[in-house]
VEXDREN-2710 file (C-alpha; in Angstrom, 1 decimal):
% VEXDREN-2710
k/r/px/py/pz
1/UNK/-20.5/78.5/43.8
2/UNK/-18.4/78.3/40.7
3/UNK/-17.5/75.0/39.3
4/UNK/-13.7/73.8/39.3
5/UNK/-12.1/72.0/36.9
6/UNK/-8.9/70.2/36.8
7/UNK/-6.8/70.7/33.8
8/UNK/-5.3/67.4/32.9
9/UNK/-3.2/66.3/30.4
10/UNK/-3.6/62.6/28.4
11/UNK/-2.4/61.1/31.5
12/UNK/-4.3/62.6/34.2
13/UNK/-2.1/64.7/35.6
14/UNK/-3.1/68.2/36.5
15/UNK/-1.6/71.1/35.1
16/UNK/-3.6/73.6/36.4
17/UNK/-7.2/75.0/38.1
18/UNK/-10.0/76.6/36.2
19/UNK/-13.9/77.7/36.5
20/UNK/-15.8/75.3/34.2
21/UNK/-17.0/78.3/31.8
22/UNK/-12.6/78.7/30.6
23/UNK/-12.9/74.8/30.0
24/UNK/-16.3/74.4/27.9
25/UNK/-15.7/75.7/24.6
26/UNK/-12.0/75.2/24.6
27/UNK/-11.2/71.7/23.3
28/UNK/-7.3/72.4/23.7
29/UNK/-8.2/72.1/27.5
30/UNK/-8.8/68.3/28.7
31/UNK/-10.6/67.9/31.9
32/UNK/-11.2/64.7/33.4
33/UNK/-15.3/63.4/34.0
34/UNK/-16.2/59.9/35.0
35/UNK/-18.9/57.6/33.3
36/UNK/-20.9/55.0/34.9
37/UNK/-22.5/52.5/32.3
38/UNK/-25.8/50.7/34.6
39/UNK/-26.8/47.7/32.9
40/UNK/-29.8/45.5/34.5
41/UNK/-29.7/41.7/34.8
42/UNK/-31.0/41.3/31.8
43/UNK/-28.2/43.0/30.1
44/UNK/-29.8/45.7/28.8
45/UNK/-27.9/49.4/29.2
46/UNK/-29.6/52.1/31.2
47/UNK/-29.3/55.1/29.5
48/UNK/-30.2/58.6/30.0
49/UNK/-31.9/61.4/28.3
50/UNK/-30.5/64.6/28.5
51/UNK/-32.6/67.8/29.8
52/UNK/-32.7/70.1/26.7
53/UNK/-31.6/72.9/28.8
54/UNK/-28.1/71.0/29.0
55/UNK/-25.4/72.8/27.3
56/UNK/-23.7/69.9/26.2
57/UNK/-26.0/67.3/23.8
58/UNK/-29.1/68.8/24.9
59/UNK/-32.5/66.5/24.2
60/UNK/-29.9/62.9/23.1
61/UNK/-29.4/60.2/25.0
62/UNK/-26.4/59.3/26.8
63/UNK/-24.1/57.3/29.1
64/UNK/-26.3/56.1/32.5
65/UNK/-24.2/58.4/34.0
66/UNK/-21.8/61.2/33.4
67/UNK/-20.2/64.2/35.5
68/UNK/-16.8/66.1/36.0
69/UNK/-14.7/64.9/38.6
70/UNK/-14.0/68.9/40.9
71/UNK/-11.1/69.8/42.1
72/UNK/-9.1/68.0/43.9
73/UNK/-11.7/65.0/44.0
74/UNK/-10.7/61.2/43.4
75/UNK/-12.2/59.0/40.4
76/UNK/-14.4/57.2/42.8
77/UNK/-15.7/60.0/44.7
78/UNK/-16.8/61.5/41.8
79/UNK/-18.5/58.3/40.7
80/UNK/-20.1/58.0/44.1
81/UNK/-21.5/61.6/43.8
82/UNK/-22.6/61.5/40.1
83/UNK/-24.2/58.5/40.5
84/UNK/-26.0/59.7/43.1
85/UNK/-27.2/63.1/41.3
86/UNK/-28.2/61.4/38.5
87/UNK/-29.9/58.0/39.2
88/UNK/-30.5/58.5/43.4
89/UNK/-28.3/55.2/43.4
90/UNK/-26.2/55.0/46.5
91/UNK/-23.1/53.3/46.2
92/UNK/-22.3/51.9/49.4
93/UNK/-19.5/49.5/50.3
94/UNK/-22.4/47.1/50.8
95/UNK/-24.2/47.5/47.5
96/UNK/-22.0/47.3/44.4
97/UNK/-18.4/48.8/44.8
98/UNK/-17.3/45.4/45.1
99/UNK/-19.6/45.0/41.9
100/UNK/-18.3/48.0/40.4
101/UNK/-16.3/47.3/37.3
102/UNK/-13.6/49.7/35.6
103/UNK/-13.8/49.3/31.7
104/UNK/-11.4/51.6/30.6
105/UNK/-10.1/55.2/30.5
106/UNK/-10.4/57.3/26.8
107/UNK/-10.0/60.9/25.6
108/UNK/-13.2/62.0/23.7
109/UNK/-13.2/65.6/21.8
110/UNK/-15.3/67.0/20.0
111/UNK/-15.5/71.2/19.0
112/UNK/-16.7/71.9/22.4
113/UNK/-14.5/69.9/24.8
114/UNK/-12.4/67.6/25.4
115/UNK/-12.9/65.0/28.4
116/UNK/-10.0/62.2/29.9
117/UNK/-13.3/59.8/30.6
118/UNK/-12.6/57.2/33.1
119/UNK/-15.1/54.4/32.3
120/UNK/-17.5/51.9/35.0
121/UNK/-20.2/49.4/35.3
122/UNK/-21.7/47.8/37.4
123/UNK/-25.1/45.5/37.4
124/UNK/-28.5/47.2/39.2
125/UNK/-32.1/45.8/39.7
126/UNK/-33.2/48.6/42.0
127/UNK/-35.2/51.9/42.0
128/UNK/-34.3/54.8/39.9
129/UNK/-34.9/58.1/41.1
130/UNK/-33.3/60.5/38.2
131/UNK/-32.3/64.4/38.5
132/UNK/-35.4/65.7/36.7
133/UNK/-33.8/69.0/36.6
134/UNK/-30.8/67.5/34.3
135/UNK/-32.4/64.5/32.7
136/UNK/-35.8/64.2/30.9
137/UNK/-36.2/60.4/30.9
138/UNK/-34.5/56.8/31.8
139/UNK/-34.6/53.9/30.5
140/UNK/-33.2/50.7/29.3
141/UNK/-32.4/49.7/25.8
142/UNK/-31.1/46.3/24.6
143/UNK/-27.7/46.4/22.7
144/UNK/-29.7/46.0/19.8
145/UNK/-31.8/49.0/20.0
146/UNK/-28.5/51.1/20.5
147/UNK/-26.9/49.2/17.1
148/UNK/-30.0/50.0/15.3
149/UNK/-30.1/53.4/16.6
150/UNK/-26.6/54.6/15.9
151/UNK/-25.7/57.3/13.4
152/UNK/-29.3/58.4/13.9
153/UNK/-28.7/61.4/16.0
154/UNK/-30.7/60.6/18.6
155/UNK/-27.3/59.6/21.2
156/UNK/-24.8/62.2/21.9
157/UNK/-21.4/62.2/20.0
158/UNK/-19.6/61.3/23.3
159/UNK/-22.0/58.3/24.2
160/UNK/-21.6/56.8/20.5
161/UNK/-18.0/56.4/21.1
162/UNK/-18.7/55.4/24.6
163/UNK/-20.4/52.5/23.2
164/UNK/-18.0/51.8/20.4
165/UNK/-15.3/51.4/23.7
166/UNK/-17.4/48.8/25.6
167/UNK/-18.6/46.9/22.6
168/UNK/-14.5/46.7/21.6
169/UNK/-13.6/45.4/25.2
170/UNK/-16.7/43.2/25.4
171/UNK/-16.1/41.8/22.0
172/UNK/-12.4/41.3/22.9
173/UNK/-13.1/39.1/26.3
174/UNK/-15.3/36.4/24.4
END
């Protein structure tokens, strides 16, 4: 089945419908995705490796999680789904939506796309049970492993200012 996108524009409102393929490669077209940024109780950021057949940053490592938000699907549906997918985290009312934390919302482009993200965390000490057809490896790495590794092209373009975001929030609550 085809994948539906919403075309959005800097405020989220949809202007119209399209199949995914019309929206990759066309950065005048913003669709909206959701990111979920894990971090353990140590602090330390989960992170995910792309699957190098991903057509988008294949082989770098990125936001814990990341996905489109379909057609006429809500934020938190979509983070529910994606995180799901991805990590085989269920998010439950029980287990961390109360947790769950919005950061911010931010439009990333880049030749390929452009994407209204809608930023989360949330705090998890559990198993991890990644989508080994879209990601090659998890893992955490301290805040100071991703400083040191910036610029380095070993995260994707959209993580980098991802991080950039949270570290400008987090900087700006001390």
């Amino acid at each position: 089945m085809e994948e539906l996108l919403e075309v959005v524009n800097e405020n989220g409102e949809v202007i119209t419908t399209l199949p995914r393929p019309k929206i990759h490669g066309n950065p005048s077209l913003i669709h909206r995705v959701v990111h979920v940024l894990v971090f353990n109780k140590s602090g330390n950021l989960l992170l995910q490796k792309r699957s190098i057949n991903k057509d988008v940053a294949p082989g770098k490592w990125d936001t814990s999680v990341g996905g489109h938000i379909n057609h006429g699907e809500s934020i938190l549906s979509a983070l529910r789904r994606e995180t799901e997918e991805e990590l085989g985290i269920k998010i439950t009312d029980e287990i961390n939506l109360y947790e769950l934390k919005f950061l911010y919302s931010y439009i990333h482009s880049n030749p390929y796309e452009t994407e209204l993200v809608y930023a989360y965390s949330f705090v998890y000490e559990g198993d991890i049970h990644f989508a080994k057809e879209e990601i090659d490896e998890v893992r955490p790495w301290s805040i100071q492993e991703i400083n040191e590794a910036l610029g380095k092209g070993i995260f994707s373009d959209n993580f980098e200012h991802e991080f950039a975001m949270y570290i400008k929030i987090k900087d700006s609550s001390i």
